[in-house]
C-alpha positions in Angstrom: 92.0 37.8 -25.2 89.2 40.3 -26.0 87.1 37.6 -27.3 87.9 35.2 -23.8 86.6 38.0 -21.5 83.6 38.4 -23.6 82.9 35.1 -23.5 83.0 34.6 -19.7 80.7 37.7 -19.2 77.9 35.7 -21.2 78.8 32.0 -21.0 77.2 32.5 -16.7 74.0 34.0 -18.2 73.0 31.6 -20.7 74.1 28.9 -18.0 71.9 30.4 -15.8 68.7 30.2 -18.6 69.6 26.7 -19.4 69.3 25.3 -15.8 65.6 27.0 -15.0 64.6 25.5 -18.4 65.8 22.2 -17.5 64.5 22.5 -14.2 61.4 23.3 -15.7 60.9 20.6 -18.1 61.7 18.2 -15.5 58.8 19.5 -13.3 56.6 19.1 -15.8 57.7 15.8 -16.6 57.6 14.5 -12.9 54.0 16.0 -13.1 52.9 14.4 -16.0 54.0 11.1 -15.0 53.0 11.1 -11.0 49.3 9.5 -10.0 46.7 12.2 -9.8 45.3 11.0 -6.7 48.8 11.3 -4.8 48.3 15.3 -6.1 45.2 16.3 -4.6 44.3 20.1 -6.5 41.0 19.9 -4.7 39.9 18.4 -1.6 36.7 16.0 -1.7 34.1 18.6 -0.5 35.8 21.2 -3.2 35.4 18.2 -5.9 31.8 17.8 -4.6 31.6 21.3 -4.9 32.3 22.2 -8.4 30.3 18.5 -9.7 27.5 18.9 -8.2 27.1 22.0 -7.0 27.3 21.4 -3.0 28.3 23.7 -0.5 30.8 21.9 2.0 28.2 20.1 3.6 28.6 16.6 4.9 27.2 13.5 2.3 23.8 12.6 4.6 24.5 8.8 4.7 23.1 5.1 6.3 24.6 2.4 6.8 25.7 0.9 3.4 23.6 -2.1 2.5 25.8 -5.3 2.0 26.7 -5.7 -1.6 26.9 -9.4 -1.2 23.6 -10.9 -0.1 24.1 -13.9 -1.4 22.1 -15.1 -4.7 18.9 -13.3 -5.5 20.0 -9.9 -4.5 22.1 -8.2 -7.4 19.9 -5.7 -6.9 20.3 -3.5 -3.5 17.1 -3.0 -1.9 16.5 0.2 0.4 13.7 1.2 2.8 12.9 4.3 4.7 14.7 4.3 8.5 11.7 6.7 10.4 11.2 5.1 13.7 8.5 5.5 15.9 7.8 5.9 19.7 6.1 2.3 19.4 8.9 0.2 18.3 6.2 -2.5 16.9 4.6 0.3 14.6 6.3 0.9 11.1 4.6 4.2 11.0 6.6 7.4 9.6 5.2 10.1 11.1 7.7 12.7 12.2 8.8 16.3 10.9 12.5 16.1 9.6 15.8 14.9 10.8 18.5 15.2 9.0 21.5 12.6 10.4 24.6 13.1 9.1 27.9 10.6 9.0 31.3 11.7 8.8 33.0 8.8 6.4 35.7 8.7 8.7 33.1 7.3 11.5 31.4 4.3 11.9 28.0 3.8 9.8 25.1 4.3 12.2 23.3 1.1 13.1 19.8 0.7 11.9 16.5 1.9 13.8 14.3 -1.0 15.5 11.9 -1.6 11.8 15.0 -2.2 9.7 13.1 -0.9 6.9 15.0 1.9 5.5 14.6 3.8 1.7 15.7 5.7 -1.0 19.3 6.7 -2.8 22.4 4.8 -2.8 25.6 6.1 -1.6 27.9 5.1 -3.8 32.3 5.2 -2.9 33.5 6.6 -5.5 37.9 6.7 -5.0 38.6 8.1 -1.5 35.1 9.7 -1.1 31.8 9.4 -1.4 29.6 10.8 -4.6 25.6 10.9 -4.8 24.3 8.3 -7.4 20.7 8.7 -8.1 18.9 5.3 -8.2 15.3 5.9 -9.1 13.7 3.4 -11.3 12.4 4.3 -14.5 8.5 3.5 -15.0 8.0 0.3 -15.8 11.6 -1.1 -14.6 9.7 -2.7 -11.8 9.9 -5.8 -10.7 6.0 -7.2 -11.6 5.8 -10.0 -9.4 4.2 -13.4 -10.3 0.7 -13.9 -8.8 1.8 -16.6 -6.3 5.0 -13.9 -5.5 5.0 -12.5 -1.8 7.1 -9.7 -0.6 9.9 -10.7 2.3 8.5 -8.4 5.4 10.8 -6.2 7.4 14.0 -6.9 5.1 17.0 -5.1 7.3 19.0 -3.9 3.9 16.5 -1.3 3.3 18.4 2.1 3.0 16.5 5.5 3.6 18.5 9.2 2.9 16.8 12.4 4.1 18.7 15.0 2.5 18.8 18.2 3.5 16.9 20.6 1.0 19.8 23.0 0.8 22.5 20.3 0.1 21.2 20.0 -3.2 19.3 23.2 -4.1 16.0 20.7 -4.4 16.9 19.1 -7.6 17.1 15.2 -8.1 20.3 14.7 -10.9 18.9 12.4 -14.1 15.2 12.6 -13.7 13.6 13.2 -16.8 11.0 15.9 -16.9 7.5 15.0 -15.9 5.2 15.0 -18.9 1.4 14.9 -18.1 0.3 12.6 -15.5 -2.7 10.5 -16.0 -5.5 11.5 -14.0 -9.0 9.7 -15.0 -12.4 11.0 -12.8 -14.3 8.5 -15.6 -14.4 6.1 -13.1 -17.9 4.6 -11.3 -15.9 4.0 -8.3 -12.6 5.9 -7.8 -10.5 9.0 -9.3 -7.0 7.9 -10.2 -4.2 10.6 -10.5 -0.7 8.8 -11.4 2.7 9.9 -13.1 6.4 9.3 -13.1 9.2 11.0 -13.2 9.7 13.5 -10.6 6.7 13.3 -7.8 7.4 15.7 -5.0 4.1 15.1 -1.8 3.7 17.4 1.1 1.3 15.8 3.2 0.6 18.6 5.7 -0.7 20.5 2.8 -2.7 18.0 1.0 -0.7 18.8 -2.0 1.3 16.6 -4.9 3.3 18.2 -7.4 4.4 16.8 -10.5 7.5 18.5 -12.3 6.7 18.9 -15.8 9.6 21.1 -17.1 12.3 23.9 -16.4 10.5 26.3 -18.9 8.8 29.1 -17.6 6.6 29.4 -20.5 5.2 25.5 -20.1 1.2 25.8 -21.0 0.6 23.0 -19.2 2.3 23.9 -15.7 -0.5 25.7 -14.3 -3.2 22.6 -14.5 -4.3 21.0 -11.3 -6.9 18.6 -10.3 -8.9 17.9 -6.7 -9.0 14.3 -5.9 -10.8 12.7 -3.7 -8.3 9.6 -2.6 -11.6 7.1 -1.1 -13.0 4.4 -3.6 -16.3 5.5 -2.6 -16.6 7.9 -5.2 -20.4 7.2 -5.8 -21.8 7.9 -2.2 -22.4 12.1 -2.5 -23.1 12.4 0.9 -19.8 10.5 2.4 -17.9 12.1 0.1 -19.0 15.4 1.1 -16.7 15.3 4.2 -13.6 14.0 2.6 -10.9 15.9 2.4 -8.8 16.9 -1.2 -5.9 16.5 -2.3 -4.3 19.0 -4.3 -3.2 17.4 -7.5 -0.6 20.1 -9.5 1.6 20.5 -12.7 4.8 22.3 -12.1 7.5 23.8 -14.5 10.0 22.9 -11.4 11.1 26.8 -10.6 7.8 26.8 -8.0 7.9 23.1 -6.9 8.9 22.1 -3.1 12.2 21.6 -2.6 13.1 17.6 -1.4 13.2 16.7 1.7 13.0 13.0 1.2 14.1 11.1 -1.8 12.8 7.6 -2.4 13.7 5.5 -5.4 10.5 3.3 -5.4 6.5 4.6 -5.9 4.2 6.0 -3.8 0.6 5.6 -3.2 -1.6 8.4 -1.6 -5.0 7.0 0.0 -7.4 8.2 2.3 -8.5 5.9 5.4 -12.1 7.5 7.0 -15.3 7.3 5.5 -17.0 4.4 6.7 -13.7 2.7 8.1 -14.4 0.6 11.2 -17.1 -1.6 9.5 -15.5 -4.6 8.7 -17.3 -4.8 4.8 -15.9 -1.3 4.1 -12.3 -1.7 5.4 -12.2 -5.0 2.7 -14.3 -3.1 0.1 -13.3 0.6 0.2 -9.3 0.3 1.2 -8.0 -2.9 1.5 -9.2 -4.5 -1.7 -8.5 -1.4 -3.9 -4.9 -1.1 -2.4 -4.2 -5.0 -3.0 -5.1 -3.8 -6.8 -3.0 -0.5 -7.2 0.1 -1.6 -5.1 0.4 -5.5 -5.9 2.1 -5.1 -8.5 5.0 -3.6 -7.2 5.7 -6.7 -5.0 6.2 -4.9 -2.1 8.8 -2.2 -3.8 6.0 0.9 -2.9 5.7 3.2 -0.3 2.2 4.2 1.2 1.1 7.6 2.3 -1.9 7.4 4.1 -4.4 10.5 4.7 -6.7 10.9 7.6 -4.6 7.7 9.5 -5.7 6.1 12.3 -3.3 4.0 14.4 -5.7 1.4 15.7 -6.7 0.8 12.2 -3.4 0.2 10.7 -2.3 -2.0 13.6 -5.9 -3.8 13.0 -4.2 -4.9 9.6 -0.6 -4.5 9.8 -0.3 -8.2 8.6 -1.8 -7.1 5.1 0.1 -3.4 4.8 3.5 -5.0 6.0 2.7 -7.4 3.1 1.5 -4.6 0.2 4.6 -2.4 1.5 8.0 -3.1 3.0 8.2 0.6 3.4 7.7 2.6 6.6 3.7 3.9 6.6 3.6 7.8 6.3 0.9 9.7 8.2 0.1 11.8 4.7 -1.4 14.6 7.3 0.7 14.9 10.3 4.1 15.0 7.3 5.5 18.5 7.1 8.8 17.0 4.9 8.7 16.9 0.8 9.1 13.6 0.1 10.2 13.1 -3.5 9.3 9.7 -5.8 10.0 8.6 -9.4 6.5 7.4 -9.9 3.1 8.3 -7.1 -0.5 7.4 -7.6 -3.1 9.4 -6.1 -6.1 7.2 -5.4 -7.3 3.9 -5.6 -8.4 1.5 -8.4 -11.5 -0.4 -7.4 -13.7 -2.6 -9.4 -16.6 -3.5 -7.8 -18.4 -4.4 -4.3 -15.9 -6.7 -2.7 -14.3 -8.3 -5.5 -11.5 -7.4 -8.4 -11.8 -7.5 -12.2 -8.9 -9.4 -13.9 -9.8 -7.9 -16.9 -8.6 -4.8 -15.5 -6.3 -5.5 -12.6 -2.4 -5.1 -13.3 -1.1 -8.9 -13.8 -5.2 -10.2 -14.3 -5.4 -10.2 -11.0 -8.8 -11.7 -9.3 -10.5 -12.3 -6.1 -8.9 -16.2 -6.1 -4.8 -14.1 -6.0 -6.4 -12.0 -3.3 -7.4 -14.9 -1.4 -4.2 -16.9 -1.5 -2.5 -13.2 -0.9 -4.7 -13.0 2.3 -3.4 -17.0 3.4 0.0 -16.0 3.1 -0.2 -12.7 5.2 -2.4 -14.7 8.0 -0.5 -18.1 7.7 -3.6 -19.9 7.0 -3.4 -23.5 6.1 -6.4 -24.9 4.3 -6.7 -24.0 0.7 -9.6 -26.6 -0.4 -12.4 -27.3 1.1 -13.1 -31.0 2.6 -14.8 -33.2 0.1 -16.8 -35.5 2.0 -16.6 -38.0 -0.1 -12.8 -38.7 -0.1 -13.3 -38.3 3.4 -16.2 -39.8 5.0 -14.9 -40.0 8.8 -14.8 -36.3 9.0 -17.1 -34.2 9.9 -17.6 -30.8 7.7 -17.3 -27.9 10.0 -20.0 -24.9 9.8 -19.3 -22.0 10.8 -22.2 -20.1 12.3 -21.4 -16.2 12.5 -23.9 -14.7 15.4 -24.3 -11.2 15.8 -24.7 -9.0 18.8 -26.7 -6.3 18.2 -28.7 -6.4 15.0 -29.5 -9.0 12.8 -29.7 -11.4 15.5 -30.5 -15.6 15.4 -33.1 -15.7 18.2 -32.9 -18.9 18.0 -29.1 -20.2 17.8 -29.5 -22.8 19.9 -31.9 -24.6 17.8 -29.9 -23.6 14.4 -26.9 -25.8 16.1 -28.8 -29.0 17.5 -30.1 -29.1 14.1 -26.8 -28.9 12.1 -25.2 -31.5 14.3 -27.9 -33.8 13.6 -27.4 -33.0 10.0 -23.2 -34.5 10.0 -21.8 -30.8 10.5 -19.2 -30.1 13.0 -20.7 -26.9 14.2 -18.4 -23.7 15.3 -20.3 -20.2 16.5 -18.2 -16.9 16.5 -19.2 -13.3 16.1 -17.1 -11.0 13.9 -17.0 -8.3 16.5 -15.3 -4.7 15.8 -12.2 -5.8 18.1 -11.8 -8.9 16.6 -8.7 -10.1 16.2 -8.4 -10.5 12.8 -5.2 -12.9 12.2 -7.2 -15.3 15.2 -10.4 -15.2 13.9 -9.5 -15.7 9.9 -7.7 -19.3 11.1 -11.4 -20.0 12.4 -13.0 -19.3 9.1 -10.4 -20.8 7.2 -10.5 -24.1 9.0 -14.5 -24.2 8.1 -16.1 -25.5 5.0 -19.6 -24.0 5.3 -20.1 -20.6 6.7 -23.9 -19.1 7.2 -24.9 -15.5 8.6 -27.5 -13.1 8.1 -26.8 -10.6 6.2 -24.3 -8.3 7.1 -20.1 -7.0 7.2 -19.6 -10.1 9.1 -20.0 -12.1 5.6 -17.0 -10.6 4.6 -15.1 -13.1 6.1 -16.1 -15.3 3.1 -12.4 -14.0 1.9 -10.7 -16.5 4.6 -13.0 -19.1 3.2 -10.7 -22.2 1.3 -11.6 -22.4 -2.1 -14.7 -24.3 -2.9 -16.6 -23.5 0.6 -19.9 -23.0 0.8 -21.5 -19.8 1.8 -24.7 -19.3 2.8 -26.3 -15.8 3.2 -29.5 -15.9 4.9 -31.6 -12.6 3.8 -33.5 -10.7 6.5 -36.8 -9.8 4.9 -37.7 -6.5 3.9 -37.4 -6.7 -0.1 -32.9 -6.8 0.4 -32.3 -9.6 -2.2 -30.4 -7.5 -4.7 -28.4 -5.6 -2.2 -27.8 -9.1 -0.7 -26.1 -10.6 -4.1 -24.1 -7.2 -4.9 -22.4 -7.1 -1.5 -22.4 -11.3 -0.9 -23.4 -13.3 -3.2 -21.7 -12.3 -6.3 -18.3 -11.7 -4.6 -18.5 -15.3 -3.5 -18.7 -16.5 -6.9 -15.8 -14.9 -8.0 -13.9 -16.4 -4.8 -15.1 -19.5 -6.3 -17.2 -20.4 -3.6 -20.2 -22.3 -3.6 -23.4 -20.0 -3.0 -27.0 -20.7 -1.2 -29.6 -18.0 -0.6 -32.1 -18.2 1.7 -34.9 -15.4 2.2 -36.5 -15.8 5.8 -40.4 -15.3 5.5 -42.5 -12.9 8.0 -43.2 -15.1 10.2 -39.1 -15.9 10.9 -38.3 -12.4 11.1 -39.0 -10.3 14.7 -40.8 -7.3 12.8 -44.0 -9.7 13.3 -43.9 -8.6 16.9 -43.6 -4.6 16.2 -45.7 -4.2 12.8 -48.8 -5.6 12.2 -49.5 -7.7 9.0 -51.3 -5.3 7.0 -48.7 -2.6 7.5 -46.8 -1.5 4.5 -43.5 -2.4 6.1 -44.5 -6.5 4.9 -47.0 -5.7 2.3 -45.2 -3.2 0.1 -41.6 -3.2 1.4 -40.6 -0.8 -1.8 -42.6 1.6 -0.6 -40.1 1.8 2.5 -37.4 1.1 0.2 -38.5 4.4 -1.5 -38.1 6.7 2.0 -34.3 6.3 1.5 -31.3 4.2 3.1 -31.3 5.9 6.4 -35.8 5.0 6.9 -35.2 1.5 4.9 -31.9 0.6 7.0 -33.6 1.5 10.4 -36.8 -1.2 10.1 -35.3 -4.1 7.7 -31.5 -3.6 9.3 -31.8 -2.4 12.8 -34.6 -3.2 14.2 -35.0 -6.8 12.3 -33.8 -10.5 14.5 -34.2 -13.3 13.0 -36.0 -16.8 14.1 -35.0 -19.4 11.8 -38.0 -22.1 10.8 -35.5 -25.1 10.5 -38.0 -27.2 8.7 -38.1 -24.7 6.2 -34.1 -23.7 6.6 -33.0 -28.0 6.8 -33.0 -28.4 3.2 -30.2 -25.8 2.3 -28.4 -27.3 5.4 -28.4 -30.7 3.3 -27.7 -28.6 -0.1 -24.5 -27.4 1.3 -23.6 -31.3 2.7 -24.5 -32.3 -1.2 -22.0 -29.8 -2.1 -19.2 -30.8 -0.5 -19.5 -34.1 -2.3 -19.3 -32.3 -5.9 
């Protein structure tokens, strides 16, 4: 009996044990076994939170760019999204504007250019996560020398991130190591790196991250570059402004703003820009040789920008770039690249050297580049002998000012009675480029005095004939370094033709004994600014056509080869 009532005292209390144990276990079971999704221990902006280190700050999103594209896109494309008060500029000139998406709301549609940049957003489960997409160096897509970007490609993706949503740092870039910056250069200084490129253009200044460590040797180097291939002219270069060129261990570098994962190219665009020869020789040229090869993938950052320029030759940017143009200056956002290049490669006066262009390169791929941008037809020139119905077509290019034909007139009654089908335009400042390159590239023979509106000899089809007519004044060998060598290696057909006193107008200012036609060195010897003003500004020219019909008939004899 004693032993019952004992019994009934503890029997409720180990009861009691045994059911919260059970209970227990079977929690822990249920837990164990249920989907971890369905169980949410942290919300998505606490996940974010503790991965990356974000503060509860919504993911600064796009719209997504379509995954299926159809065949030939497995790899998703992006391009920045900065509009512009003209809606036919792709100019990226504003200060920073962060736009922000909610995932719950509808992706934002695209701004008028389409052309949008930089990270992916990738879904990850139920929210979105950050991947970083930059390219390593030398992942890019090297296009063939026929290969031509596709202009204004909606799927392009830009993110401007907000500085603080990520503390400035880019997750899985590796640490910048040295950049490559060579001054030995005749024509150009060339800064250029990857890995983690951070430009401020208000500032003039580009900072490569080297390294996280404080004590880094190398993170207090820094370079001035000059971004003009001019480098040779002292006096022009004088008045250019430098770019500030630095190493950084990272702790001192300027947080991003703006991340893109494809290159960018710094390059200034003043000196002697306006005159046709220079726009071709000192920018256009040099950028077609540092940017080709990225195949339109590359992002340009122009300094001292002017807008009539780039809409002069939009047709050729939009076809380097499919990236919004930055106005490097007027930029007060960080904008952060795996690989930049400060400066521009050039080679020589109007042409390219394959032997050191990315890809071999030459003047003949710039050409065919050029008739792609313009939509320009005729790749050969007409051989008269297949074709002995046509006519050739010359293309006479006057001038208004200086350098003048005094007697056109004549110059065309002759060349019609020669077989030639005989076109006259003048290369003018405001010249519509895309209009006036179909002229030239419809032509077979093109003749001028010397001067930038020979430059057009890059429209020319392949196996034209170009002939240069040399004012006198002792200007042979500057006329074959600007002219006549470049033509060559546009495989063109060259004629020279050095006018005598008696064709050029200084007979009527100078008398014959002067030293201006008996020892024109001796002028030559004053400088450019006293040589330039008698043999290139004050100098028409009155073509003998007796003496000129025979290169006329060369260029005819030509056309047959």
């Amino acid at each position: 009996m004693k032993s019952s009532r004992n019994f009934s005292r503890v029997e409720p209390q180990k009861l009691g044990v045994g059911l919260f144990v059970g209970c227990f276990v079977a929690l822990i079971f249920y837990i164990s076994m249920s989907d971890p999704v369905v169980i949410p221990f942290l919300n998505a902006d606490s996940r974010l939170t503790s991965i990356y280190g974000v503060h509860k700050t919504p993911v600064v999103e796009d719209k997504m760019s379509s995954r299926e594209s159809g065949p030939g896109k497995a790899r998703q494309e992006h391009k920045p999204s900065c509009s512009s008060s003209d809606p036919r500029s792709n100019l990226c000139n504003k200060n920073d504007v962060t736009r922000t998406q909610s995932n719950s709301l509808p992706a934002k549609s695209d701004p008028p250019s389409g052309r949008q940049d930089a990270r992916n957003i990738q879904k990850l489960g139920s929210e979105n996560r950050i991947e970083d997409r930059h390219e390593k160096h030398g992942d890019y897509k090297v296009p063939d020398k026929n290969s031509s970007p596709t202009i204004g490609d909606p799927m392009k993706k830009e993110v401007i991130i907000n500085p603080k949503q990520l503390g400035g740092r880019r997750e899985n870039v590796e640490p910048q190591k040295k950049p490559i910056c060579d001054f030995s250069e005749q024509r150009s200084d060339v800064c250029e790196a990857n890995g983690d490129v951070r430009i401020h253009g208000k500032s003039s200044s580009v900072v490569f991250v080297t390294s996280n460590q404080r004590d880094n040797p190398e993170s207090n180097q820094s370079w001035q570059i000059k971004a003009y291939a001019r480098k040779g002219d002292r006096s022009l270069m004088a008045n250019i402004k430098e770019v500030s060129v630095k190493l950084s261990n990272g702790l001192e570098a300027p947080r991003c703003t703006v991340y893109h994962n494809v290159p960018g190219i710094v390059f200034f665009n003043g000196g002697y820009n306006g005159n046709y020869y220079h726009d071709f020789n000192d920018v256009l040229i040099p950028l077609f040789i540092t940017s080709r090869q990225f195949d339109g993938e590359v992002q340009l950052l122009i300094n001292h920008m002017h807008l009539w320029w780039v809409n002069k030759y939009r047709l050729i940017l939009n076809k380097l770039s499919r990236y919004e143009i930055i106005d490097f200056d007027n930029d007060d956002r960080v904008h952060c690249y795996p690989h930049a290049i400060v400066g521009l490669h050039s080679h020589k006066d109007l042409s390219i050297d394959p032997s050191r262009a990315p890809n071999g390169y030459s003047m003949s791929d710039f050409s065919e580049f050029l008739r792609s941008a313009y939509s320009l037809k005729k790749d050969l020139a007409i051989k008269v002998a297949e074709l002995p119905e046509r006519k050739p077509r010359l293309l006479v290019i006057s001038r208004g000012l200086t350098r003048r034909f005094a007697n056109l007139e004549e110059i065309v009654q002759k060349a019609t009675e020669l077989g030639y089908e005989v076109v006259v335009a003048e290369a003018r400042f405001e010249s519509n480029v895309a209009q006036f390159s179909q002229i030239v590239n419809s032509c077979d023979v093109m003749m001028g005095v010397h001067g930038a509106g020979l430059t057009n000899l890059i429209f020319l089809p392949t196996n034209a004939v170009l002939i240069q007519i040399v004012p006198f004044g002792g200007l042979e060998a500057i006329a074959k370094i600007d002219y006549g060598d470049p033509s060559k290696d546009r495989k063109l057909k060259y004629l020279e033709y050095s006018i005598s006193e008696e064709e050029s107008t200084l007979i009527d200012l100078y008398p014959k004994d002067h030293p201006v036609f008996k020892d024109p060195m001796s002028v030559h010897k004053l400088g450019w600014t006293a040589m330039g003003e008698i043999y290139l500004y004050k100098q028409n020219v009155k073509l003998d056509m007796e003496r000129f019909k025979p290169v006329l008939l060369k260029a005819l004899e030509l056309l047959h080869q």
